[in-house]
N, C-alpha and C positions, 0 to 999 in steps of 0.2 A: 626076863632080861633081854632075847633075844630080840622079842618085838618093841623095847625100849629102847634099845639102840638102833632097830631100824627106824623108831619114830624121829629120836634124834637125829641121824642122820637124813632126814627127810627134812627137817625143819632147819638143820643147817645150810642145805643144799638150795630149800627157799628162801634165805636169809644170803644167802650168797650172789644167787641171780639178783634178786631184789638191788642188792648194793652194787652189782656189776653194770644193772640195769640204770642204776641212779647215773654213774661217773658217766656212763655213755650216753645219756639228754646231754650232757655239757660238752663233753669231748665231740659229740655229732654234731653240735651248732658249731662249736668251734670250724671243725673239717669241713663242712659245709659251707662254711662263710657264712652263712644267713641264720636268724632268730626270727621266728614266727609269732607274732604277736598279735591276738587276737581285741579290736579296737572297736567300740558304737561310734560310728563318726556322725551320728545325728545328736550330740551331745553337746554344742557351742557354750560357752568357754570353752570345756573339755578335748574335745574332738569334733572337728567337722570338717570338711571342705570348703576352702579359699573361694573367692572368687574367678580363679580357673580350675578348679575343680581338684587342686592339689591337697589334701590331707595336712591338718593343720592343728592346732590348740594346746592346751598345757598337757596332756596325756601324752598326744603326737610327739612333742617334744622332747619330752622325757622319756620315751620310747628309743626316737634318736638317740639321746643322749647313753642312755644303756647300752643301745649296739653298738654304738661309736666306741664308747671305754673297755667292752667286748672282745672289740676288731672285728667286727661282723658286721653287715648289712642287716636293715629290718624288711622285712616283710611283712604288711601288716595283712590281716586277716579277718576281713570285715563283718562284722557281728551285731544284732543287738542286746538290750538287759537280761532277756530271757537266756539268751545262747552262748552265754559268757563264758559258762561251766562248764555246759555239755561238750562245747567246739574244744576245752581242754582237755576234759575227759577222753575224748573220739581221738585226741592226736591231733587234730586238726589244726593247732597251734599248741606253740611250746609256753607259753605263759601267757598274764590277759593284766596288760596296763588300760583299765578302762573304767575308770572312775568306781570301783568295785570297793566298797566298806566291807572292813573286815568284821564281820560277825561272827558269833557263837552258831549258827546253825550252818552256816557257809566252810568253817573251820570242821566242820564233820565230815566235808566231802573233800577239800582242798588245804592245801596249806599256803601262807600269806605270808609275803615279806614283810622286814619293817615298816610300820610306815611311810609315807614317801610324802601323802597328798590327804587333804580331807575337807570336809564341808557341813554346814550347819543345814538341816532338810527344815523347812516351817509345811505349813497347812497356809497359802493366799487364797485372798477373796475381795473383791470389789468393796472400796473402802467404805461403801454405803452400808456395807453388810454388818451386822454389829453380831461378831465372834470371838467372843473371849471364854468360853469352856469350850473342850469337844461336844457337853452336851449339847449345844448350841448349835452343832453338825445335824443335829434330829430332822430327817427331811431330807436334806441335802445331797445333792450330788457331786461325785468328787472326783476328778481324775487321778490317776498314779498311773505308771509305767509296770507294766507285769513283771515282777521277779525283782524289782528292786526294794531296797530296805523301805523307802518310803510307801510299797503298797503294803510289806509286814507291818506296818507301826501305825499305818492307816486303819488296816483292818482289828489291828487289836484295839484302839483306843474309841472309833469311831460306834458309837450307838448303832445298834441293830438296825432301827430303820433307815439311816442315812445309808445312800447309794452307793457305792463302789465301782466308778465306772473305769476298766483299764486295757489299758491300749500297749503293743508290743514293742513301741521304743517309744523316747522322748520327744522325738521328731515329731510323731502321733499328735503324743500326749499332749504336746504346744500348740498344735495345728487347731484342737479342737475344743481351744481354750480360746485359741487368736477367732476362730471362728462362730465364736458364740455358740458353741453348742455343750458348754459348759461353763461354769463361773468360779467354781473352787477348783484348784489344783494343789497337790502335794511335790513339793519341787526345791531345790536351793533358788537363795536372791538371785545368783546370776539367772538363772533362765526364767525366772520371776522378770526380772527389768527386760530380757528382749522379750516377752510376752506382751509388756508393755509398751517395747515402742515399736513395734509391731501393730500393735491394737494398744491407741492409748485410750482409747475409751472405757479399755476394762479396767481401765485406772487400779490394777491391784496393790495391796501390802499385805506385809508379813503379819499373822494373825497369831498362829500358834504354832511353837516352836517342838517338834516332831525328835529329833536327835544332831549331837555333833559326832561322827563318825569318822573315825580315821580309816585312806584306804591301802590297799597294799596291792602288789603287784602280786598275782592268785598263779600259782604252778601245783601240778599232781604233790602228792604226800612224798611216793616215793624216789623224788626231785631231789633229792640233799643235797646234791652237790652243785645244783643249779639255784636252790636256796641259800645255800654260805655264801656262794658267789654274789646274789642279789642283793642279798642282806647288807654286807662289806661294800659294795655300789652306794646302796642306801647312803650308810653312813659317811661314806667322803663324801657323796654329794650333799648331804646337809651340812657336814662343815665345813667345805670349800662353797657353801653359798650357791651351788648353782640350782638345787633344785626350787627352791625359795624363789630363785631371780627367773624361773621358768612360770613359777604359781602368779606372780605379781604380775607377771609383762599381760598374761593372757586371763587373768581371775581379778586383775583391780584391785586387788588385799595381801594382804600379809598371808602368806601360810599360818597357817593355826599354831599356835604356842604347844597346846597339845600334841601334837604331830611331830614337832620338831624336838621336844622330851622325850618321846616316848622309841624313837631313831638315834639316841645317843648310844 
């Protein structure tokens, strides 16, 4: 009995920190003034730097918009697809608004707001190319970004012998597509169209349709309080329309229907 109540009280006392620890991520951005927010700005639509080199896109924006409703400053915390997590993990930033799809394997390490944002991923290729199964990938080489949903979905569908070529952020991954040293990419239309008019010679379209992924703004598990907070964001910003009229100005589309059901 003795060492049952010491257990108990061991495991309250972790359950106590744990939740002491949650209130104070919120209450220390608060006091701080500032929210650190870990961002890939090589990401156009998404995030990228302006033409003076100011931090910019439907991410950027909506980054804004959460600290502003906050009362806190952003700091953003520049990252790429690989380092999304880890920069969360480390402390390094207090959450990660950066084009991040909410996954079942991703949901193992972090916890995900409502949705907010999301995008359709395809498989492009040179419209000369004639691809309509993955099998048809046989051979071929294919770019993806390391660590994002489109290199898991690439590597599970994609035939053994077709190539997996991947590069550490998107910025990469575009470059070396604009550069001819690849012809197939796993990628959303936006960065599919400046691929193209970047290099319209590689004349791509959309081939085969990969996933539509809703994403969420990604904080530590034991965040709670910094999660109701973002969650309750979420949802007035979908129905007061502003995060919609953030997706449109900088993504050319509609926010996904999905996305926006799924944030009520």
């Amino acid at each position: 009995m003795k060492t049952l109540a010491t257990a108990l009280a061991a495991t309250l006392a972790v359950l106590t920190l744990n939740q002491a620890a949650s209130a104070d991520v919120l209450e220390k951005i608060k006091s701080d003034g500032v929210i650190r927010i870990a961002v890939d700005l090589s990401v156009p639509p998404w995030s990228f730097k302006d033409e003076n080199l100011n931090p910019t896109g439907s991410e950027v924006e909506a980054a804004k918009l959460l600290a502003a409703d906050l009362g806190v400053k952003m700091e953003i915390v520049a990252t790429n697809s690989a380092n999304r997590i880890p920069f969360l993990m480390s402390h390094r930033a207090d959450a990660v608004l950066s084009a991040l799809s909410i996954t079942d394997e991703r949901k193992k390490l972090i916890a995900f707001s409502l949705p907010y944002s999301g995008a359709t991923s395809y498989i492009a290729a040179p419209k000369s190319m004639q691809i309509k199964t993955f099998a048809d990938l046989s051979g071929k080489r294919i770019a993806v970004t390391r660590g994002t949903t489109n290199d898991a979905d690439v590597t599970a569908a994609a035939p053994r012998d077709a190539e997996i070529v991947r590069f550490e952020d998107e910025a990469t991954t575009m470059t070396a597509v604009v550069s001819n040293q690849l012809d197939l990419v796993a990628q959303v239309p936006t960065l599919v169209e400046l691929i193209n008019k970047k290099n319209p010679a590689k004349d791509l379209e959309l081939k085969l349709s990969l996933r539509t992924a809703p994403m969420g703004v990604g904080m530590r598990k034991e965040d709670t309080e910094l999660k109701q907070w973002i969650d309750g964001w979420v949802k007035k910003n979908i129905a007061n329309g502003k995060l919609q009229a953030i997706f449109k100005k900088f993504q050319g589309a509609d926010l996904p229907q999905e996305v926006i059901a799924a944030s009520q």
